[in-house]
C-alpha positions as CSV (number, residue, x, y, z in Angstrom):
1,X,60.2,-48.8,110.5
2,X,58.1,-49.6,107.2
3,X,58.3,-53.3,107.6
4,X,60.6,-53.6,104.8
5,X,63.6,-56.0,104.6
6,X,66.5,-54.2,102.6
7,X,68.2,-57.3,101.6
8,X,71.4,-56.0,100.4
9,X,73.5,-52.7,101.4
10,X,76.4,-51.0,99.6
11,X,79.7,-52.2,100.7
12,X,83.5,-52.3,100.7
13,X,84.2,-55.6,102.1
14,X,87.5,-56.7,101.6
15,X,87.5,-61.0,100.8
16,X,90.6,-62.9,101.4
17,X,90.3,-66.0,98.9
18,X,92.2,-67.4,101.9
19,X,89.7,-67.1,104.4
20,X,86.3,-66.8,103.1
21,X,84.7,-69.6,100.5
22,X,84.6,-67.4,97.5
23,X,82.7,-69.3,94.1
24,X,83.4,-67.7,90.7
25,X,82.4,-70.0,87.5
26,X,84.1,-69.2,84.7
27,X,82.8,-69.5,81.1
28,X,85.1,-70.8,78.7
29,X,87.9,-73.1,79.4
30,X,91.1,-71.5,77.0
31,X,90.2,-68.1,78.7
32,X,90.3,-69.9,82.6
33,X,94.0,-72.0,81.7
34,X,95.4,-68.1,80.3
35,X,94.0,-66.5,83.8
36,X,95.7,-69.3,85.7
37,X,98.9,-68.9,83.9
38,X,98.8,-65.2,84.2
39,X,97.8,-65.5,88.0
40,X,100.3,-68.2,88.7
41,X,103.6,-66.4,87.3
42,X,102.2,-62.7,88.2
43,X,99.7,-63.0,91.1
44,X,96.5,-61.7,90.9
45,X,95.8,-57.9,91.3
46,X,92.1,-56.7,92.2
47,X,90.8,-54.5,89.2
48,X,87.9,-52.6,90.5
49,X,86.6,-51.6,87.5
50,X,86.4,-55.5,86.6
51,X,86.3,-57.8,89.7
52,X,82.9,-57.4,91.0
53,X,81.9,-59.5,94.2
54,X,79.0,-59.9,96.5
55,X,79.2,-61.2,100.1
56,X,76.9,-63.8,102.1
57,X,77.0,-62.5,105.7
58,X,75.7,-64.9,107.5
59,X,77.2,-67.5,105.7
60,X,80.7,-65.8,104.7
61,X,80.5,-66.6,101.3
62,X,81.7,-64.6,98.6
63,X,80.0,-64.6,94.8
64,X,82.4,-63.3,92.1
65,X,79.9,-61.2,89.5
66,X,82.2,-60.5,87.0
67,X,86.1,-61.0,86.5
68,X,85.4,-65.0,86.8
69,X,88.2,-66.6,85.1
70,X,91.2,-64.6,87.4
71,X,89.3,-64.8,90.2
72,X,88.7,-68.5,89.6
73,X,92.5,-68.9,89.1
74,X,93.2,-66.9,92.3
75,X,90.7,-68.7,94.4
76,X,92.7,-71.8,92.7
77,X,96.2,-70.3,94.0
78,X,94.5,-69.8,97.7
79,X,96.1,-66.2,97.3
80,X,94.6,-62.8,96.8
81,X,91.8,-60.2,97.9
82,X,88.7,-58.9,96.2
83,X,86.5,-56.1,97.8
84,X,82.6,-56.6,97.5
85,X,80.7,-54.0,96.5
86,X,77.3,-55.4,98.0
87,X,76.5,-57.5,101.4
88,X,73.5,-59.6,102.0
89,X,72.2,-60.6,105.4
90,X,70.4,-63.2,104.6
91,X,69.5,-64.2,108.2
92,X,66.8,-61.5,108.4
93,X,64.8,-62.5,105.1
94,X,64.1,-66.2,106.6
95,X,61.2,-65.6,108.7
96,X,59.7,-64.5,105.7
97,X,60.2,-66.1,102.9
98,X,60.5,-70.0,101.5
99,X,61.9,-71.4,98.4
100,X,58.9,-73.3,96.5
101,X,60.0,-76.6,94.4
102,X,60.6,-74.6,91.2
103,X,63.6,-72.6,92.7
104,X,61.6,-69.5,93.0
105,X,61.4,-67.4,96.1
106,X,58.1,-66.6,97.4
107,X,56.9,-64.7,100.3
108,X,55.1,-66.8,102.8
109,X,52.0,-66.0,101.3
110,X,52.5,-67.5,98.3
111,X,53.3,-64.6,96.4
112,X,56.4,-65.3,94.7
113,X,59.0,-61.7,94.5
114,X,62.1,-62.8,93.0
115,X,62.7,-65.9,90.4
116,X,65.8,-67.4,90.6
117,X,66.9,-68.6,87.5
118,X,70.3,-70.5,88.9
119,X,69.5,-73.1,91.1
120,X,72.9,-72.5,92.9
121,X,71.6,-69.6,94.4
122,X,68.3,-71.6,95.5
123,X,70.7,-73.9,97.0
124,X,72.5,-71.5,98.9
125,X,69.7,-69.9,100.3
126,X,67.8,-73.2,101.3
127,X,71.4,-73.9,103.4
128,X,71.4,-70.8,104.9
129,X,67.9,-70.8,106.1
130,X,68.5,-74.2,107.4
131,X,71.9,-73.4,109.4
132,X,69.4,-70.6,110.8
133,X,66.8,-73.1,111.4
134,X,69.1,-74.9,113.5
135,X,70.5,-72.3,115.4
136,X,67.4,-70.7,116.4
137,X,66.1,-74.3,117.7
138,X,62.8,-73.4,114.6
């Protein structure tokens, strides 16, 4: 063992919009009504070479990547599936890192490795770490 956290691993996780929190924002408005149209009289049908997802272990969350406004609708419906390619486990970077008050994460020592520029995902971390926090009585 190098020491090294591996923060996210190759996967084939499949999401059930019914079942797991799943947040997909997308961009323009005319583009979101057509999806939810479309997913509303069709369904929606996973397009792997569009839909692109990442999953929050430890906090079974789902991020849509790409594919936002049919996902968005389909999330919207409560109906559908979407398989993430990628899978954090973000329960074993929080001994080790902290979130500093510009929404960048640093290492412990100060030596920031990854700037976030969305706040959302600051957010999520800073819940996660805390639900840890809590559960490990830190």
């Amino acid at each position: 063992d190098d020491g090294l956290i591996e923060p996210a691993k190759e996967t084939h996780t499949t999401i059930d919009f019914s079942k797991t929190v799943t947040v997909s924002t997308p961009k323009e408005a005319k583009k979101y009504a057509r999806a939810i149209i479309n997913v509303n009289s069709r369904g929606f049908t996973y397009k792997k070479n569009n839909h692109f997802a990442i999953y929050y272990k430890y906090l079974d969350i789902c991020v849509i990547t790409n594919g936002y406004h049919h996902t968005a609708a389909a999330i919207l419906d409560n109906k559908g599936t979407i398989v993430a390619s990628h899978e954090y486990d973000t329960e074993l970077i929080f001994p080790y890192v902290s979130i500093n008050n510009k929404a960048e994460i640093e290492l412990i020592n100060g030596e920031v490795f990854l700037s976030n520029t969305d706040i959302r995902f600051a957010l999520l971390y800073t819940f996660a770490k805390m639900k840890w926090q809590i559960e490990n009585n830190s």
